[in-house]
N, CA and C atoms of all chains as a GROMACS GRO file, in nm:
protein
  588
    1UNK      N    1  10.410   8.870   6.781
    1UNK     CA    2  10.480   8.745   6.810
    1UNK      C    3  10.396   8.654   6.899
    2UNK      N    4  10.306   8.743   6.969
    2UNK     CA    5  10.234   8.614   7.103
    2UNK      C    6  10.104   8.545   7.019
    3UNK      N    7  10.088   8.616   6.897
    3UNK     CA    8   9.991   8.552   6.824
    3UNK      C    9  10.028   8.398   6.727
    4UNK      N   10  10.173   8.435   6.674
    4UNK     CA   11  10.287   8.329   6.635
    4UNK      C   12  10.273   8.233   6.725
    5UNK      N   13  10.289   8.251   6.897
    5UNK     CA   14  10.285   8.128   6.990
    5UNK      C   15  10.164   8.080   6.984
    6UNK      N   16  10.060   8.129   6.993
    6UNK     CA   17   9.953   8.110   7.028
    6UNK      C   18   9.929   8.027   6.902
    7UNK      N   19   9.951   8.028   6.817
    7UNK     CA   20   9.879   7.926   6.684
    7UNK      C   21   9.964   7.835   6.652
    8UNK      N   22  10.091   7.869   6.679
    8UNK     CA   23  10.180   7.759   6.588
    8UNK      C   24  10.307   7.694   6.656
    9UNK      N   25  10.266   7.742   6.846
    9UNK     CA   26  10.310   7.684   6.946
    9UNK      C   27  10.462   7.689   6.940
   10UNK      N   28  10.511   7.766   6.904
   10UNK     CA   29  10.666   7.832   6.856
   10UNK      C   30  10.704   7.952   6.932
   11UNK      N   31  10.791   7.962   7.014
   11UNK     CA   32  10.832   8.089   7.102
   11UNK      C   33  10.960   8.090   7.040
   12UNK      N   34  11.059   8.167   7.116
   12UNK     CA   35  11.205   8.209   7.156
   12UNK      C   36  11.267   8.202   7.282
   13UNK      N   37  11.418   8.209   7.306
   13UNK     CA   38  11.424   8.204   7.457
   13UNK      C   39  11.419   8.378   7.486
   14UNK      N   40  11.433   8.456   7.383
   14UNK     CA   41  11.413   8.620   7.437
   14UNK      C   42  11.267   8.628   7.485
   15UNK      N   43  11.202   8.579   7.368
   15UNK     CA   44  11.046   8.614   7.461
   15UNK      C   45  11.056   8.556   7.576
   16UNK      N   46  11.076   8.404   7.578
   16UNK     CA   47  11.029   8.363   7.698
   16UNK      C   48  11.074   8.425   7.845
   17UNK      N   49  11.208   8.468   7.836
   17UNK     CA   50  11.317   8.553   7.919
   17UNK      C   51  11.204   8.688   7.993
   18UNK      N   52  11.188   8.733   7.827
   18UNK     CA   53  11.098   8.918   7.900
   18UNK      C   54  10.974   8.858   7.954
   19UNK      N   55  10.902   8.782   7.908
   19UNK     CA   56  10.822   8.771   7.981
   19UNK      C   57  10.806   8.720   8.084
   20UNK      N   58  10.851   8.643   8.134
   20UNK     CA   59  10.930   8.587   8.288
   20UNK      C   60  10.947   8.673   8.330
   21UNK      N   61  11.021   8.748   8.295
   21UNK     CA   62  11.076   8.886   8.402
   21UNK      C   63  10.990   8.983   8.408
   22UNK      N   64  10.882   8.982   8.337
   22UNK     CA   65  10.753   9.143   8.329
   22UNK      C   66  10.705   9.024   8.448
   23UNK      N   67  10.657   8.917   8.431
   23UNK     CA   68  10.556   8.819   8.502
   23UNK      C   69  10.634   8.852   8.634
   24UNK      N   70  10.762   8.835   8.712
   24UNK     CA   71  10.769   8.849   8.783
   24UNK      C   72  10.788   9.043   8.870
   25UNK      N   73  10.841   9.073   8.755
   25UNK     CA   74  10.825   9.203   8.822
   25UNK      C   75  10.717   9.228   8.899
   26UNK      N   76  10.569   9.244   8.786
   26UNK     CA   77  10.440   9.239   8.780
   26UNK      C   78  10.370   9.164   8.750
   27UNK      N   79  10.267   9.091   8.891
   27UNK     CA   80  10.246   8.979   8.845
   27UNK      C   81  10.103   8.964   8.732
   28UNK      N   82  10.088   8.925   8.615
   28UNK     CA   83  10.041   8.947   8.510
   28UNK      C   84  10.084   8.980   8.419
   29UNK      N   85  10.147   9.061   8.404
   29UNK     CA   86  10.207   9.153   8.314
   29UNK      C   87  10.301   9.058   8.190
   30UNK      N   88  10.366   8.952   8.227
   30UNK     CA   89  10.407   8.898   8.106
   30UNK      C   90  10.272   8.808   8.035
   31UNK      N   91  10.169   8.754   8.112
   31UNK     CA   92  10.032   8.672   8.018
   31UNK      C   93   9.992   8.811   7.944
   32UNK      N   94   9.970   8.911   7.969
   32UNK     CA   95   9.970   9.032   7.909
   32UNK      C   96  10.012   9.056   7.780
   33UNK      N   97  10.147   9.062   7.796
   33UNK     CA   98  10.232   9.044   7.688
   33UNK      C   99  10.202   8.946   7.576
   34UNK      N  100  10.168   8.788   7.672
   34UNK     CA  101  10.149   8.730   7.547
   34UNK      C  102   9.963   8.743   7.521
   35UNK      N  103   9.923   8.831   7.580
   35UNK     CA  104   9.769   8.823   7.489
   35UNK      C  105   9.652   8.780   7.599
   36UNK      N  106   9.731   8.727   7.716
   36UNK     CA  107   9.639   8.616   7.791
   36UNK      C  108   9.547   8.722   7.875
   37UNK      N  109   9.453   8.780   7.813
   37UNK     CA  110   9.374   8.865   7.951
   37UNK      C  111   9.335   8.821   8.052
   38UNK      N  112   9.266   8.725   8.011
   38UNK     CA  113   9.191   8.622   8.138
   38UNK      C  114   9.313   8.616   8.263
   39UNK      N  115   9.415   8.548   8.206
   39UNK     CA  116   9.483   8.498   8.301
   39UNK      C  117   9.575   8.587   8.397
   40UNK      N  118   9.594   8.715   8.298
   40UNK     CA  119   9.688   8.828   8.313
   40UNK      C  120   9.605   8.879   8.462
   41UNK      N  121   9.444   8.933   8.453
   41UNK     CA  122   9.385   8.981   8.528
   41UNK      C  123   9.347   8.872   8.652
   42UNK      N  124   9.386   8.763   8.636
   42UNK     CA  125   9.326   8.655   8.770
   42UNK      C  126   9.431   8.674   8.854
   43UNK      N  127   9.558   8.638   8.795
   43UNK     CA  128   9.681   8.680   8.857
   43UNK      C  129   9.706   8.763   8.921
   44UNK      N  130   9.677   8.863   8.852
   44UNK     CA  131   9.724   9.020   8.895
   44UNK      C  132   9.631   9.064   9.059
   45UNK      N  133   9.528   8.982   9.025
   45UNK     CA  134   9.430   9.028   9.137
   45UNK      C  135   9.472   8.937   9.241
   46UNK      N  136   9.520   8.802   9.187
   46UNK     CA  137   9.484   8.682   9.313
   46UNK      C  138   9.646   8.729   9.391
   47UNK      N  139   9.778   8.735   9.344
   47UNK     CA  140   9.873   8.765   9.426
   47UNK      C  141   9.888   8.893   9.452
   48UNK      N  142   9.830   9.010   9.374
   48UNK     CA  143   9.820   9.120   9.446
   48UNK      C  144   9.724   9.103   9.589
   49UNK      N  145   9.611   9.043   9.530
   49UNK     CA  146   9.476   9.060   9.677
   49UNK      C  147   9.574   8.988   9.822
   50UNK      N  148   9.662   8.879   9.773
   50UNK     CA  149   9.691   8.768   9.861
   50UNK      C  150   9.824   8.878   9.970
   51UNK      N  151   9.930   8.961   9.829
   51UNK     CA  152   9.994   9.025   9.876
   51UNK      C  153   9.956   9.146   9.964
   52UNK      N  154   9.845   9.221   9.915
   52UNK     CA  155   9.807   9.312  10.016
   52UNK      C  156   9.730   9.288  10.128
   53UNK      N  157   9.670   9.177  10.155
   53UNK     CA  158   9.604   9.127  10.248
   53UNK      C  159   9.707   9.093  10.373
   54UNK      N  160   9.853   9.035  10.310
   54UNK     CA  161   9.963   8.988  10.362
   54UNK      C  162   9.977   9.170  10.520
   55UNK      N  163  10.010   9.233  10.381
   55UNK     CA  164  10.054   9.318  10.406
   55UNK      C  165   9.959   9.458  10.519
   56UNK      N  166   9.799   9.417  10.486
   56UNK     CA  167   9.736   9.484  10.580
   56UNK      C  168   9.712   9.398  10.731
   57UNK      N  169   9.730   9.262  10.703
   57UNK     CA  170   9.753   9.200  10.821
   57UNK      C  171   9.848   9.225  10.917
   58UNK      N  172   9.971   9.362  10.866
   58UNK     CA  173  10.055   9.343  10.933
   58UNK      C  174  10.159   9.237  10.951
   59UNK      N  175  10.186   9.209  10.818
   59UNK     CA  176  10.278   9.043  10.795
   59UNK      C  177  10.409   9.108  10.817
   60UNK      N  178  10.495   9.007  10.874
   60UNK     CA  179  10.636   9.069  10.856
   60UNK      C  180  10.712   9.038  10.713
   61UNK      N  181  10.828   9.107  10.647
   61UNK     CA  182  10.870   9.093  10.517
   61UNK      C  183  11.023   9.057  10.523
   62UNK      N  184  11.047   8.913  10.488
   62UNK     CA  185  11.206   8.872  10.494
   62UNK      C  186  11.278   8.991  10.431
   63UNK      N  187  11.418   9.005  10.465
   63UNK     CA  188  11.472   9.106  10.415
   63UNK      C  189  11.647   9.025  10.335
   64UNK      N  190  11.702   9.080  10.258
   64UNK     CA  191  11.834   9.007  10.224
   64UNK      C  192  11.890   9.021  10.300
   65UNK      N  193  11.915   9.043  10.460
   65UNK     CA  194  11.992   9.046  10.532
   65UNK      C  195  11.942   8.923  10.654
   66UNK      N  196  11.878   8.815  10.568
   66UNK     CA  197  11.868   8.693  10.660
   66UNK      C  198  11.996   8.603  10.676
   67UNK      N  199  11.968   8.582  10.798
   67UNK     CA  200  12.083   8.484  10.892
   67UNK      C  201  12.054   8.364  10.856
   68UNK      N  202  11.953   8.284  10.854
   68UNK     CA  203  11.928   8.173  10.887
   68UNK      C  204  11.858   8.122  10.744
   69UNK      N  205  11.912   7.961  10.737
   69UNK     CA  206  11.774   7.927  10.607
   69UNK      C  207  11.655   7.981  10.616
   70UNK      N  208  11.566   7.966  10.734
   70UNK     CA  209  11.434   7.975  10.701
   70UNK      C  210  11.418   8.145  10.664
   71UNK      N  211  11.520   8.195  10.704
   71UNK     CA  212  11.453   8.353  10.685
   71UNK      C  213  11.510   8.366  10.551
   72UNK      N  214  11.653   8.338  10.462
   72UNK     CA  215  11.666   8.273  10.346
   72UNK      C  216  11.559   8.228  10.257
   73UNK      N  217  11.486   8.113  10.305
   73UNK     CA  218  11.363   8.078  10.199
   73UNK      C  219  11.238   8.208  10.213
   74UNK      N  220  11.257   8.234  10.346
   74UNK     CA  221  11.118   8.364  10.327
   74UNK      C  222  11.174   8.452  10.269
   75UNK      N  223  11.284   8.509  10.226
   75UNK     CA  224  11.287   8.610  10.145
   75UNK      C  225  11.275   8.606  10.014
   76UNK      N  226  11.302   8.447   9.997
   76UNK     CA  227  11.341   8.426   9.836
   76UNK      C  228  11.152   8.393   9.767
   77UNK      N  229  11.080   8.377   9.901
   77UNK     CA  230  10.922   8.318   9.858
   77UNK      C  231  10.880   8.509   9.852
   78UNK      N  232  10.951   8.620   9.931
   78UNK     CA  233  10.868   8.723   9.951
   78UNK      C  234  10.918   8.807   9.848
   79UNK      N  235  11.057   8.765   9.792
   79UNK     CA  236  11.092   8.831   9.660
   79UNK      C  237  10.985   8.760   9.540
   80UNK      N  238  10.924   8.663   9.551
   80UNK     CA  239  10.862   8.660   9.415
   80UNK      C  240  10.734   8.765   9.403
   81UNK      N  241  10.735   8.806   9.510
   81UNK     CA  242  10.602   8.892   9.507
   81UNK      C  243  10.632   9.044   9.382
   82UNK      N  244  10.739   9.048   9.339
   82UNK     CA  245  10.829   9.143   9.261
   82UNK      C  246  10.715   9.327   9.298
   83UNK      N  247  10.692   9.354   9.247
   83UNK     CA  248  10.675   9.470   9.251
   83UNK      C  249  10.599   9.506   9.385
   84UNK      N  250  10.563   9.417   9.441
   84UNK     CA  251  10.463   9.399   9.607
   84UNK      C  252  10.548   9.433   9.672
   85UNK      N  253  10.697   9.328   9.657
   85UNK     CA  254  10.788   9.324   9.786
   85UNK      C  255  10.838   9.484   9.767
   86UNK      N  256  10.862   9.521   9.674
   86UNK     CA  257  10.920   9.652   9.645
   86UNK      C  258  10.849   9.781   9.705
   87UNK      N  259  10.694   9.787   9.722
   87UNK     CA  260  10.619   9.871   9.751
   87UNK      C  261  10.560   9.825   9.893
   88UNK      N  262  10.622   9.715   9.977
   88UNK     CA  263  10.552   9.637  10.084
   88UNK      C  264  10.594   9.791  10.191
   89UNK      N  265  10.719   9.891  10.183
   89UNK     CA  266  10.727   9.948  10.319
   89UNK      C  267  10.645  10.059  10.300
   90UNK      N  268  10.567  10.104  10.155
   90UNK     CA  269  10.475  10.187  10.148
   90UNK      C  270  10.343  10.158  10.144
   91UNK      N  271  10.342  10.054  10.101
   91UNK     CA  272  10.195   9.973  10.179
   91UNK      C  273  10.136   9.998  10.294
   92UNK      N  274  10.225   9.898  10.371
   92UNK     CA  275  10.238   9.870  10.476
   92UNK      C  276  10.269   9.999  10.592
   93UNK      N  277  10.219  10.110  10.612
   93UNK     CA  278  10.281  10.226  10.665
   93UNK      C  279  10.296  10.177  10.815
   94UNK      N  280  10.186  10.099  10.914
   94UNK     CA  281  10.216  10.077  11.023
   94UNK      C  282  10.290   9.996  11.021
   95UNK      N  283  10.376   9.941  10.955
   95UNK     CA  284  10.506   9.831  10.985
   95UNK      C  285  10.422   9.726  11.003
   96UNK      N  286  10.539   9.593  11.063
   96UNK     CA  287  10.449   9.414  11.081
   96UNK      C  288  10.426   9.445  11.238
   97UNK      N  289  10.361   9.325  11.245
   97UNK     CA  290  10.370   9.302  11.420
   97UNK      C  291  10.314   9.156  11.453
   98UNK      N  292  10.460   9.091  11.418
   98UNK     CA  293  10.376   8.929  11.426
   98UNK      C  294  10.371   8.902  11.564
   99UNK      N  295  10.380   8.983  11.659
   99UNK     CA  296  10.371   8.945  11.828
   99UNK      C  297  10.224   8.890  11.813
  100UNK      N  298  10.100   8.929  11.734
  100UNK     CA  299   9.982   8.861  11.706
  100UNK      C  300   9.939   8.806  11.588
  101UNK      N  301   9.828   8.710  11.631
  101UNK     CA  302   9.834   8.592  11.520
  101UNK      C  303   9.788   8.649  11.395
  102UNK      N  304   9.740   8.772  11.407
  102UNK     CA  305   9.684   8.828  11.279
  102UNK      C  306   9.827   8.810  11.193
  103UNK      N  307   9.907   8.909  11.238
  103UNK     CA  308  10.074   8.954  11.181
  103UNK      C  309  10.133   8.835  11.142
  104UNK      N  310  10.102   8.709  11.215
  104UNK     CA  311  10.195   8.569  11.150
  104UNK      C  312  10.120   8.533  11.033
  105UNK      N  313   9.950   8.540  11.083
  105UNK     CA  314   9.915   8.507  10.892
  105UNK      C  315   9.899   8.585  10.758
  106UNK      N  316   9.952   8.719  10.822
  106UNK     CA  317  10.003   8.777  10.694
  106UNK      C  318  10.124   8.764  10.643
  107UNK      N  319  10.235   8.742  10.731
  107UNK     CA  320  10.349   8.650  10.694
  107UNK      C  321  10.295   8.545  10.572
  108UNK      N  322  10.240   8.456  10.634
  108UNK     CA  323  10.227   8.340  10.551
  108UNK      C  324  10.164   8.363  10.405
  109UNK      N  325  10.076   8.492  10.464
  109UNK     CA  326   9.970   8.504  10.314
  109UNK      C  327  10.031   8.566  10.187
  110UNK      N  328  10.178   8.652  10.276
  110UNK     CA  329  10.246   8.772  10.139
  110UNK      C  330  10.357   8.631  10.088
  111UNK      N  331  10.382   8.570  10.173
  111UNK     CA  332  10.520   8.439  10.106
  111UNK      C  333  10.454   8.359  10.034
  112UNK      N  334  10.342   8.309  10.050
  112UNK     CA  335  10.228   8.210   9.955
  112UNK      C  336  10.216   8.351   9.827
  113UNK      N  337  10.165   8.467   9.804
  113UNK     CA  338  10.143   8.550   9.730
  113UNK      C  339  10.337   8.526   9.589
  114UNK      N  340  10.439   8.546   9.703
  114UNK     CA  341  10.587   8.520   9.616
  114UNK      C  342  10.570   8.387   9.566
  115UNK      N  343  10.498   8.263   9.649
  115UNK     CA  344  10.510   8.182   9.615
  115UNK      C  345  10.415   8.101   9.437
  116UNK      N  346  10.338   8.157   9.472
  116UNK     CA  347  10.208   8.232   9.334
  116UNK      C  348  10.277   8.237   9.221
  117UNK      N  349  10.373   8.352   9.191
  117UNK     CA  350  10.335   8.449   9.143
  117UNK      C  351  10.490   8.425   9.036
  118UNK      N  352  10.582   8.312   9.117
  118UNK     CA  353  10.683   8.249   9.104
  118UNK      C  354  10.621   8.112   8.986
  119UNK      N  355  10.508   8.079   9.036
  119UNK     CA  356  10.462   7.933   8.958
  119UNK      C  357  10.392   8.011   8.796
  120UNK      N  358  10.345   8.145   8.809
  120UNK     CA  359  10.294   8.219   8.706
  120UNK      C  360  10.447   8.226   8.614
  121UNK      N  361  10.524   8.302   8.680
  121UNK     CA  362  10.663   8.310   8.618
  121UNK      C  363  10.659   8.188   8.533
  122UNK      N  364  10.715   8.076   8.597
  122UNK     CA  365  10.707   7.935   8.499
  122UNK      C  366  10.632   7.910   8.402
  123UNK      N  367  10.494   7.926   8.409
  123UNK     CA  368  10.402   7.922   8.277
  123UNK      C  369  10.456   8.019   8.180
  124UNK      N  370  10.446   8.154   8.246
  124UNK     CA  371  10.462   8.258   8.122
  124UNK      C  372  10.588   8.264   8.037
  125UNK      N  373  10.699   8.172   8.128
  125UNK     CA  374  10.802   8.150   8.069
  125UNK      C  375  10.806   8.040   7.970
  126UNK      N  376  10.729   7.911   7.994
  126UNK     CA  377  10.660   7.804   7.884
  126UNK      C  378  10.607   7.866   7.754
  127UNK      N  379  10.527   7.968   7.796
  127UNK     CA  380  10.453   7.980   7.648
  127UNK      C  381  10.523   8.087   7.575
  128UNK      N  382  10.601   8.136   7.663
  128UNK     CA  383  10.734   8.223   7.595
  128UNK      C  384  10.800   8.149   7.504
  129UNK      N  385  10.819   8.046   7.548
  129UNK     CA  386  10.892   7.924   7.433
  129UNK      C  387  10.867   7.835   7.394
  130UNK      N  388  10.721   7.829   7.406
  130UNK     CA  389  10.630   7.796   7.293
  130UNK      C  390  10.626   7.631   7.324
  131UNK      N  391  10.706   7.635   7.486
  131UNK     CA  392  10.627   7.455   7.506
  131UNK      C  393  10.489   7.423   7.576
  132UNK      N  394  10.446   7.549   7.582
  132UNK     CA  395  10.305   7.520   7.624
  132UNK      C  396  10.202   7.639   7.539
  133UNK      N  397  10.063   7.577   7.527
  133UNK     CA  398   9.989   7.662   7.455
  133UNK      C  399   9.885   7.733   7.559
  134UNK      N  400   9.144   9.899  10.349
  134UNK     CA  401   9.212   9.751  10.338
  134UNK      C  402   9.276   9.731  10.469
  135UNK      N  403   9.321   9.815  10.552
  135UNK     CA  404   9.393   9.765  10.668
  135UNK      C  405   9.272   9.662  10.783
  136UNK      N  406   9.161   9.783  10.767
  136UNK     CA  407   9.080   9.775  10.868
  136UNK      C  408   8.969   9.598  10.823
  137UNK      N  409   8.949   9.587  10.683
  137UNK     CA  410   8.915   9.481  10.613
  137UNK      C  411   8.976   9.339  10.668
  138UNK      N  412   9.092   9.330  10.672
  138UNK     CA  413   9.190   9.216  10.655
  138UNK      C  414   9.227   9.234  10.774
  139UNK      N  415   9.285   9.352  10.903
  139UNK     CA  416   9.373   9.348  11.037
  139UNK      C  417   9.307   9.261  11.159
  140UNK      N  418   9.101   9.206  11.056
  140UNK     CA  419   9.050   9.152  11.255
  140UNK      C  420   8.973   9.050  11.133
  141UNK      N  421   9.062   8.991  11.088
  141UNK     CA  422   9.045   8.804  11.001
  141UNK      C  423   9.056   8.763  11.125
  142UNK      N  424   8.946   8.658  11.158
  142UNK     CA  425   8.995   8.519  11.217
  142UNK      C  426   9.073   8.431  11.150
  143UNK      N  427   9.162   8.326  11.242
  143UNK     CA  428   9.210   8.229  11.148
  143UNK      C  429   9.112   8.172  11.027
  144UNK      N  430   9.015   8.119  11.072
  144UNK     CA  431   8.912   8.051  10.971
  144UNK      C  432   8.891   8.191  10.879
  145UNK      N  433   8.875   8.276  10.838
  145UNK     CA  434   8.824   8.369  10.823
  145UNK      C  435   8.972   8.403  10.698
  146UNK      N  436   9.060   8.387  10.767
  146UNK     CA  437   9.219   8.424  10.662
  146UNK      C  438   9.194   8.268  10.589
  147UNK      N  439   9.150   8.158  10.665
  147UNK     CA  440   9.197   8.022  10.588
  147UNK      C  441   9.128   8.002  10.480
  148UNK      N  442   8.997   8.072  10.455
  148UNK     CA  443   8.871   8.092  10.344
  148UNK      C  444   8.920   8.164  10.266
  149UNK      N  445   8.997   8.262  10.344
  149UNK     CA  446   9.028   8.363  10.217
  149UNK      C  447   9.155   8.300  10.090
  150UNK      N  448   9.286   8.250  10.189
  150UNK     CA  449   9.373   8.175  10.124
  150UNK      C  450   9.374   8.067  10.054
  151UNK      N  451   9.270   7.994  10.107
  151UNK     CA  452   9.209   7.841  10.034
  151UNK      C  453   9.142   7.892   9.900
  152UNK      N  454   9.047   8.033   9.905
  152UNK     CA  455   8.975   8.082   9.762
  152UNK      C  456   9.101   8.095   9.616
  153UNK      N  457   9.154   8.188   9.697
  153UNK     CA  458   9.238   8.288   9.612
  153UNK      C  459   9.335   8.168   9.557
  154UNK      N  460   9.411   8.088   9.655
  154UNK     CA  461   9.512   8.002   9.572
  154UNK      C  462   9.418   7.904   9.466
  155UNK      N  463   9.321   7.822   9.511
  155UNK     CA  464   9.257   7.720   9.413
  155UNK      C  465   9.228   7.786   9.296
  156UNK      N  466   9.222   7.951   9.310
  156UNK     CA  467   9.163   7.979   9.186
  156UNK      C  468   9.300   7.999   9.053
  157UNK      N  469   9.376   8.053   9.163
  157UNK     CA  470   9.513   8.062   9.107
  157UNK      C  471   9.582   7.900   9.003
  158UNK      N  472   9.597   7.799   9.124
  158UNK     CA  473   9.575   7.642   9.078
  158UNK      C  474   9.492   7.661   8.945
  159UNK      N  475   9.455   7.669   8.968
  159UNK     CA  476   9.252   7.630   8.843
  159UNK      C  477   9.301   7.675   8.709
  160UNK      N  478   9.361   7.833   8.693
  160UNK     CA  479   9.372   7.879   8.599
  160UNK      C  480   9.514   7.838   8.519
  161UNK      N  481   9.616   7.782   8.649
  161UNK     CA  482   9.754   7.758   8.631
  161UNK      C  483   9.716   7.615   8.525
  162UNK      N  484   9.655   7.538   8.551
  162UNK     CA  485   9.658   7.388   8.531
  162UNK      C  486   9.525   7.336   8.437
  163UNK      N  487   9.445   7.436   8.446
  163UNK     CA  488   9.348   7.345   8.366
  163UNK      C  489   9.244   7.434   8.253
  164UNK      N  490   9.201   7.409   8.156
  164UNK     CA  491   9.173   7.484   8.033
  164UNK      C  492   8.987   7.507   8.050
  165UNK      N  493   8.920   7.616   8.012
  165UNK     CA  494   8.778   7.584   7.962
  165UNK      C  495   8.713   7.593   8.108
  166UNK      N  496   8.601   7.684   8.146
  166UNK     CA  497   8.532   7.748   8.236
  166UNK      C  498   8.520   7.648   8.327
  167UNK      N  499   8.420   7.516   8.239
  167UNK     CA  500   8.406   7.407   8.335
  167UNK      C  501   8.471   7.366   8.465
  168UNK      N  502   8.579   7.318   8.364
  168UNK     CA  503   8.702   7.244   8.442
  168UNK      C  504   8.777   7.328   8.578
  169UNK      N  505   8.786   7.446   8.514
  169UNK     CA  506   8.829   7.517   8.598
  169UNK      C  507   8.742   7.566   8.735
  170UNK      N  508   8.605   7.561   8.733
  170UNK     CA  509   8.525   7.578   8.850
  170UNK      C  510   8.522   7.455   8.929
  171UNK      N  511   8.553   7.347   8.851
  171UNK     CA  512   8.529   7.186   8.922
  171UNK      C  513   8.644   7.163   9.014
  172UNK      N  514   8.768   7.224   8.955
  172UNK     CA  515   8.914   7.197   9.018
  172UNK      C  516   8.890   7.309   9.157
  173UNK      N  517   8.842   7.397   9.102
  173UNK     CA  518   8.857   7.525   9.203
  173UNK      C  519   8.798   7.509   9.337
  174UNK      N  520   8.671   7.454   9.302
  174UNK     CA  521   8.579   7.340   9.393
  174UNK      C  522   8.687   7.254   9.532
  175UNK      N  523   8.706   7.178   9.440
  175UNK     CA  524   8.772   7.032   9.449
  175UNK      C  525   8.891   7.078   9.570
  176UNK      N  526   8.948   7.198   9.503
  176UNK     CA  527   9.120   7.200   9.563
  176UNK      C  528   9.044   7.291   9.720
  177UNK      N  529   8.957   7.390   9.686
  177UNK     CA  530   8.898   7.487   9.802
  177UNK      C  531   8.816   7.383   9.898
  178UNK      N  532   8.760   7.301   9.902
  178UNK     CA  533   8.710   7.205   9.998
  178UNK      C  534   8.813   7.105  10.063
  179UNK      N  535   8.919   7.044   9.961
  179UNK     CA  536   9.029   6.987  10.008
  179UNK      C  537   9.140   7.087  10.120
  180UNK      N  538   9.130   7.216  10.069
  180UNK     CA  539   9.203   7.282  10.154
  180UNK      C  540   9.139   7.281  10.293
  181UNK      N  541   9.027   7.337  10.301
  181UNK     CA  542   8.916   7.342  10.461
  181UNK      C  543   8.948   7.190  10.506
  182UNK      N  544   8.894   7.097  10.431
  182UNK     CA  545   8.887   6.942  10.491
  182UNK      C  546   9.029   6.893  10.533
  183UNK      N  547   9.153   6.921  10.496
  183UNK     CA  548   9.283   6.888  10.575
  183UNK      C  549   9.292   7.003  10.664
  184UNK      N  550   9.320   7.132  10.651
  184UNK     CA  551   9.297   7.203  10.777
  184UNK      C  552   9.203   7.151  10.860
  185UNK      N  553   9.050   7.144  10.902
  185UNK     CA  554   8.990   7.130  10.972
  185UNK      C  555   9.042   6.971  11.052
  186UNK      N  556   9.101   6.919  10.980
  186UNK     CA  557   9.157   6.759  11.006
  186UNK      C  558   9.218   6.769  11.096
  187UNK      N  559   9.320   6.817  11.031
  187UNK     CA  560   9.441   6.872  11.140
  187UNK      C  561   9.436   6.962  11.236
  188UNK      N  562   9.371   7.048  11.238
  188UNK     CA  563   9.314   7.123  11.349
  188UNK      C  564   9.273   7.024  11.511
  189UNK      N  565   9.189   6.904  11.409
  189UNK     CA  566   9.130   6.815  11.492
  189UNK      C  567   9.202   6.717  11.579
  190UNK      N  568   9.347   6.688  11.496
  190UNK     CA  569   9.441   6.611  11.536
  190UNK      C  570   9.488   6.661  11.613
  191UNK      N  571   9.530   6.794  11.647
  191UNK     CA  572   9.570   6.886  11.712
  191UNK      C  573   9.530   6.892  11.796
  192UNK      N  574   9.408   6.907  11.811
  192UNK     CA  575   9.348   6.941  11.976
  192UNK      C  576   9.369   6.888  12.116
  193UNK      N  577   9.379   6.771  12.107
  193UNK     CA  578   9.407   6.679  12.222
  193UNK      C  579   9.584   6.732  12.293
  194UNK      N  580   9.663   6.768  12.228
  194UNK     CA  581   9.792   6.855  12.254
  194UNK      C  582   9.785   6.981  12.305
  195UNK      N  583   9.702   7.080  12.300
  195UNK     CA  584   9.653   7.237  12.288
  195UNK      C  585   9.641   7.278  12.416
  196UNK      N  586   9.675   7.100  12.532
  196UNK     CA  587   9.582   7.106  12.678
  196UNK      C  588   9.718   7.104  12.750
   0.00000   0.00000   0.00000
């Protein structure tokens, strides 16, 4: 079917759906699906590298039990990291410690990584349905 | 990886984040090797040159 998109610029909303959702689980994993190596492997490396970097910095990780908008938007930027945020407390074995500036810019680096990986989602969901080639 | 990434300087994390996203950008938005090294360019120097800006704007406050 990703060969169908790929030539004759025609998707579905099921494809576009699974692959959105592989893309965000794992980020790559739906360009995958549709064929895209190049892009599958830039991805995969650039919000993984961004996410584990987050995460060896000692970044802290919003949790669904935020109070406040801003910890609200950081969870919803640290959920796009999908399979990162999921594996961030085994990553991460020494926990965060944003008391130093290292720990705040891994904050920033794993929510930019959700934030990534969220804009991949959107494409892979386009060529899922065949409005982009 | 802990020991790699735990003693980044700011400048040092801002090189790294300015790389990784433009390249991300590059591949999101634009087609064909070229284009994509020119943007990657373009967006990774724009990133340093408003940080370093603002950094600069900054300073006179810092006191």
């Amino acid at each position: 079917m990703s060969e169908a998109v790929k030539k004759q610029g025609t998707g579905s909303l099921g494809l576009g759906i699974s692959v959105a959702l592989a893309s965000w689980a794992v980020p790559g994993l739906g360009h995958l699906m549709l064929r895209r190596w190049g892009k599958a492997a830039v991805y995969f490396l650039c919000v993984g590298g961004l996410a584990c970097a987050g995460l060896a910095m000692r970044g802290g990780i919003f949790g669904a039990d935020a109070t406040d908008m801003f910890d609200r938007l950081g969870f919803f930027a640290d959920m796009g990291a999908g399979v990162f945020y999921f594996l961030a407390h085994m990553i991460q074995t020494a926990g965060p410690d944003v008391a130093h500036a290292s720990g705040d810019y891994g904050t920033r680096l794993f929510a930019t990584a959700g934030i990534l990986n969220l804009l991949t989602v959107l494409e892979a969901y386009e060529i899922g349905r065949g409005w982009r080639t | 990886m802990n020991g790699l990434f735990a003693g980044l300087t700011h400048f040092q994390a801002l090189l790294f984040f300015a790389l990784v996203v433009s390249v991300t950008f590059a591949f999101l938005s634009k087609r064909g090797a070229a284009e994509r090294v020119e943007y990657v360019l373009w967006v990774f120097l724009a990133f340093l040159l408003v940080a370093i800006g603002i950094g600069w704007l900054m300073y006179p406050f810092s006191r």
